[in-house]
N, C-alpha and C positions, 0 to 999 in steps of 0.2 A: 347125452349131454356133452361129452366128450368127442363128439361126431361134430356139434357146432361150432364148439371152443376152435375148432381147425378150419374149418369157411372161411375165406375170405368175405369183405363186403357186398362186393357182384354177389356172388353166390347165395348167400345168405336173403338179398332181394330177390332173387329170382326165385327161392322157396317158397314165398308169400303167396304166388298164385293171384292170380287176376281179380278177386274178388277184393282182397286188400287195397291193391290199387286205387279202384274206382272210391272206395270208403275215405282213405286220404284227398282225395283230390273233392271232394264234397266237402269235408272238411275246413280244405284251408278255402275254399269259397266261398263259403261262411264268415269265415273271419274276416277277409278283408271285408266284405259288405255291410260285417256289423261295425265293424274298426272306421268305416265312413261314415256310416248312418251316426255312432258316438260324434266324432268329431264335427259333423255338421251342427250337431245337436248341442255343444260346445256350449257357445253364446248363449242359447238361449235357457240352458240348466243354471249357467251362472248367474243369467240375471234374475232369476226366480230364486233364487238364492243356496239351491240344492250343492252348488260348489264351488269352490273359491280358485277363481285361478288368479295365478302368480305371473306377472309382467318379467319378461325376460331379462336381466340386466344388459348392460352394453359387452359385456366381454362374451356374454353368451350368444349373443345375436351375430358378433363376430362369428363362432365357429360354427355355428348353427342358424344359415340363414334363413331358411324354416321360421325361426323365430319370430318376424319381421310381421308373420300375421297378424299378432296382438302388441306388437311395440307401439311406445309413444315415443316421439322425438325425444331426445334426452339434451338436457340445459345445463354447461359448463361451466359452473363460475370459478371466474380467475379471480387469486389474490390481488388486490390492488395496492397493498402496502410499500411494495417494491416501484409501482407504476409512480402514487404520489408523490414519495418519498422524489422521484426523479423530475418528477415534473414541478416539483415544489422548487430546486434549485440548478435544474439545468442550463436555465437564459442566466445565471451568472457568471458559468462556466465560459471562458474566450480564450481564445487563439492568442499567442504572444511569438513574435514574427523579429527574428533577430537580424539585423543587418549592418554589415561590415562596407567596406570599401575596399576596393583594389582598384592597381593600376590599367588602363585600357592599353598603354602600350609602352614599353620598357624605355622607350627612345625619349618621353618627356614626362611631366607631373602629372597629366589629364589623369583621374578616375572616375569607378561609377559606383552605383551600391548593388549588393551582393547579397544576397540572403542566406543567411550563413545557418539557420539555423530554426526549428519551431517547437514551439513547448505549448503548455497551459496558464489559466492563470484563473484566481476566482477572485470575481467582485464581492468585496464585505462592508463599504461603507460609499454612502453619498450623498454628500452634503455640497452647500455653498458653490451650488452649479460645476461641480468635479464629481468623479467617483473615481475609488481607490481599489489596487488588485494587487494580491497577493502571488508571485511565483517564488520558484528556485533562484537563486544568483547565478547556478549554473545553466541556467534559459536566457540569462540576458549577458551573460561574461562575453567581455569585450564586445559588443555591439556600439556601434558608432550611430544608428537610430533604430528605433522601438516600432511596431505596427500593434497594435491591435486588433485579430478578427472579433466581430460580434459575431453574437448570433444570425444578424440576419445576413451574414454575410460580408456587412460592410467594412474598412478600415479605418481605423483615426492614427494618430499617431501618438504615443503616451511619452514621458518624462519620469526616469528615476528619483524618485523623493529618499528612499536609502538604499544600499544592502550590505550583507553581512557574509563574507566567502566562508565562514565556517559556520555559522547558523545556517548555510547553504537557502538564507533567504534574502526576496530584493520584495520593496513596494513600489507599486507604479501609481502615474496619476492620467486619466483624461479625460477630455469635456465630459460631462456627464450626461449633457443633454437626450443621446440617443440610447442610454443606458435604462432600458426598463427592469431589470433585476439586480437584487442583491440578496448575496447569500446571507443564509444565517450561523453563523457559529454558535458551535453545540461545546460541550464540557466532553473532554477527554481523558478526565480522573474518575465519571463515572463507566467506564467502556469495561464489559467483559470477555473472556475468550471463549470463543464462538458466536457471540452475537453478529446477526449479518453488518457485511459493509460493501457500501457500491463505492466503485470508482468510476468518474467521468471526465473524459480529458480528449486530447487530440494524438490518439497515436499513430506515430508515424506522421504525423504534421496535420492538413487542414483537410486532405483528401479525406480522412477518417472522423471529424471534427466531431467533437462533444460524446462519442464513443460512451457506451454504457457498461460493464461487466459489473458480477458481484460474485464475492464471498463471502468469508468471514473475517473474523480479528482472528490471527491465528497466537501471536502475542502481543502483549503488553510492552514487554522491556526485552529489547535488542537495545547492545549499543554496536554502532557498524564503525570500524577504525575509517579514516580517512587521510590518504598519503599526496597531500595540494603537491609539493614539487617532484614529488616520486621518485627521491631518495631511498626507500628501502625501510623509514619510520613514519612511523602515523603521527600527522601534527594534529591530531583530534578528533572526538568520539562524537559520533554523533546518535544520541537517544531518538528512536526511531520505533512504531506501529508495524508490527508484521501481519499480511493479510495476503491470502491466495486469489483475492480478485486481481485479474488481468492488470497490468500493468508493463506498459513499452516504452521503445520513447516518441515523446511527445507526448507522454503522459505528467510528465514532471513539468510541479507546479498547479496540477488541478487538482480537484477534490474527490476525498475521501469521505463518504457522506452515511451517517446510519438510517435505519429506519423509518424515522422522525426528517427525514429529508434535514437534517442540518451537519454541518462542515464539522468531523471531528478527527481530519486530518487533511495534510498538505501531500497528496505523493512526490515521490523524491527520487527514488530510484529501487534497482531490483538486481537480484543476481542472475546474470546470464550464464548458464556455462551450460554445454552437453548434458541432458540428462537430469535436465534441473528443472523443475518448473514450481510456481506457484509460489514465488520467495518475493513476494514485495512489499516495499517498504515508505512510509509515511512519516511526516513532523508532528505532533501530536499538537491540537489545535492549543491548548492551553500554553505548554510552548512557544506558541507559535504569536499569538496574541499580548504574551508580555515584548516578546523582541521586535514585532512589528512596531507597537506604540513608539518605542524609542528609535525606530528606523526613521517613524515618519518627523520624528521631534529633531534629533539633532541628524538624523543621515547616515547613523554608522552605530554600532556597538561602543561605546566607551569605558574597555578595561582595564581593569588593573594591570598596572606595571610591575616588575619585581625586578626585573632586568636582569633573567639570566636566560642561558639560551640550553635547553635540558636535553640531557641523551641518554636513554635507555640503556639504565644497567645491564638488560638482557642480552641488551648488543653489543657488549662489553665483550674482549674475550677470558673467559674464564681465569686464566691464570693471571689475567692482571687483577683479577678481583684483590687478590693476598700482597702480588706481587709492588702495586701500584697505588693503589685504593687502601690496602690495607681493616680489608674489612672482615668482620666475627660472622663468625660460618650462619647466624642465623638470620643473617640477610642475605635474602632471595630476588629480592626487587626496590628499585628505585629510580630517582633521576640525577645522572651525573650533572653536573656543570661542565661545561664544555668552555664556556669561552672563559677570558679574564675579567673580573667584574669591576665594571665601572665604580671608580672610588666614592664616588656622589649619587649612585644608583641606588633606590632602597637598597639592595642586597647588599651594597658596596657598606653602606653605612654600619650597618650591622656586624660589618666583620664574613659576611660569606666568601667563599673564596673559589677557585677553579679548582674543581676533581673533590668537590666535597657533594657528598651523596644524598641527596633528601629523598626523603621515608614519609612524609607524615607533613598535611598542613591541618591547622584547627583539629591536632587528633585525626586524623581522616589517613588511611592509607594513599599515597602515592606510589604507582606504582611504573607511571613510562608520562614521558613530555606532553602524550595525548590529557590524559587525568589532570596536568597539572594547569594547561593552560583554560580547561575546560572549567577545574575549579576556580580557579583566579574570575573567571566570566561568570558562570552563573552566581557564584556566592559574592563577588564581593567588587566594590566598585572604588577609583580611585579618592583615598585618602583612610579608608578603611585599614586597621589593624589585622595582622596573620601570625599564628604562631609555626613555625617551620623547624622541626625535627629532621637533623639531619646525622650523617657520621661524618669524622674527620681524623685520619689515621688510628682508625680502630675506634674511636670515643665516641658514644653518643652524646649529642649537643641538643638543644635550643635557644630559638633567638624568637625575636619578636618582631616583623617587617612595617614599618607603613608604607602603603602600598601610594604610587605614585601613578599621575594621569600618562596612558602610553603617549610615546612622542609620535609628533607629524611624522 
């Protein structure tokens, strides 16, 4: 026993002797003949019902393509929820074509038009031989005329009926005639996070035109500060849809569509930096559909006036807090006055003065110029009453404003 444990393999065959040999090799000649004659036999055992053979799925056909002798083509069906959903509102989606003027030569007056610029826009209403389209005001700022792509490619030229620089939205108007779609807007108070959303717009301008992506709703409530003269403070918040479907530019201004193929956002813009993706950002269509109506009615936002002009306590520096302001250490946040107030100005009337600090309208924290002028717009329109919580060398005070129509 101990004699074989020490053999190698060679060695250990070669002890078999020739008679072993031949025994194997009959053997395995056997097998494969009967392992054919089985397999031919395959078919026709299972149709007499002796065995059940199992159809190869597709991933196994992949690595085994052997398998391929008893396959049946295999039938893919696509979701089509994402397909309708797009095709339900994509001919309202259009190109919004901004164009400037410049001089053609420095020596006299003569210019030409310049295309300065291209966004999106969605059609939502058309009536009385017009239809009406919703973009950004930052898709049409400062353009001296308007284009239109359609869908099919063609051009009109449209006309601004309003817009609003801090609602960051404009409405347009033009013939209607060649206008075969309109979108539908959906409700944006019922939206949750994760439900899918597509965006379809022109990025990068018309070369890319009507562009599809989708995600999700990633949030609800962003508010994104916005700094118009780029001074260093935000003159205003803007309530905005966060969602990781693709968005570029020449996306702003088109739609944010759910499911249900309807509009339940305006895309607006998105964060660009190194290392960032999937940060974009929408007007939420409910939003969007109270500030339009009165874009189209009188042409512009008409808000409340108070007549001061606010600066963020934050931006204050510290030691004037005690030193200037004179204020009790548990105020953290407000809005300075900055300017002199108008003696005839709501604020003026009321007794407000310059370097006195508001905290608080209607109960509501204030907290930076952005919040205050945001709340004066949404909540409350001119002739409307305010109660305004402010401090004034240390005292807390209240007054009571009536809010006055803003001047031309």
């Amino acid at each position: 026993m101990g004699f074989y444990d020490d053999l190698t393999h060679v060695e250990r065959k070669n002890r078999r002797g020739p008679g072993v040999g031949r025994l194997i090799m009959t053997s395995v000649t056997s097998a494969v003949i009967g392992g054919m004659v089985v397999l031919l036999a395959l078919p026709t055992l299972s149709n007499a019902g002796y065995i059940n053979m199992v159809k190869p799925s597709a991933s196994n056909v992949m690595s085994n393509p052997t398998a391929n002798l008893f396959a049946t083509p295999v039938s893919v069906k696509v979701e089509t929820g994402t397909v309708d959903a797009v095709k339900k509102v994509e001919n309202a989606v259009v190109g919004v074509i901004n164009i400037g003027r410049t001089r053609t030569n420095w020596m006299n007056s003569s210019t030409q038009d310049v295309e300065q610029g291209e966004g999106s826009g969605v059609i939502f209403e058309k009536k009385g031989g017009k239809a009406h389209i919703i973009t950004n005001y930052h898709v049409i700022d400062q353009a001296q005329k308007l284009e239109i792509a359609l869908p099919t490619g063609e051009k009109v030229e449209a006309k601004i009926l309003g817009a609003d620089m801090y609602a960051d939205l404009a409405v347009l108007e033009i013939d209607g005639s060649k206008v075969t779609a309109v979108a539908e807007l959906g409700d944006s108070s019922t939206l949750q996070v994760g439900e899918p959303a597509i965006a379809i717009g022109n990025p990068l301008g018309m070369k890319f035109s009507r562009t599809v992506t989708q995600g999700i709703i990633s949030s609800l409530e962003r508010s994104m500060p916005m700094d118009f003269d780029e001074n260093g403070q935000d003159d205003w918040e803007l309530d905005v849809l966060q969602t990781d479907a693709a968005i570029n530019p020449g996306n702003s201004g088109g739609a944010l569509v759910n499911i249900q193929g309807q509009v339940i956002g305006i895309n607006t813009l998105k964060i660009s930096k190194e290392g960032v993706e999937g940060l974009g950002f929408a007007l939420p269509i409910n939003d969007v559909k109270s500030i339009v109506s009165e874009l189209m009615e009188k042409g512009k936002l008409e808000r409340a006036y108070l007549g001061v002009q606010p600066y963020d306590l934050t931006n204050v520096p510290r030691y004037s807090w005690k030193e200037t302001l004179n204020l009790p250490d548990e105020v953290q946040a407000g809005v300075v006055i900055q300017n002199e107030v108008g003696k005839f100005s709501p604020a003026g009337e009321v007794g407000l003065k310059q370097y006195d600090v508001i905290v608080k309208m209607d109960g509501k924290d204030i907290n930076t110029g952005a919040q205050l002028r945001k709340f004066l717009t949404l909540n409350k329109k001119p002739g409307d009453s305010v109660e305004i919580t402010y401090y004034r060398d240390g005292f807390k005070k209240t007054a009571t404003v009536k809010l006055a129509k803003t001047p031309e």
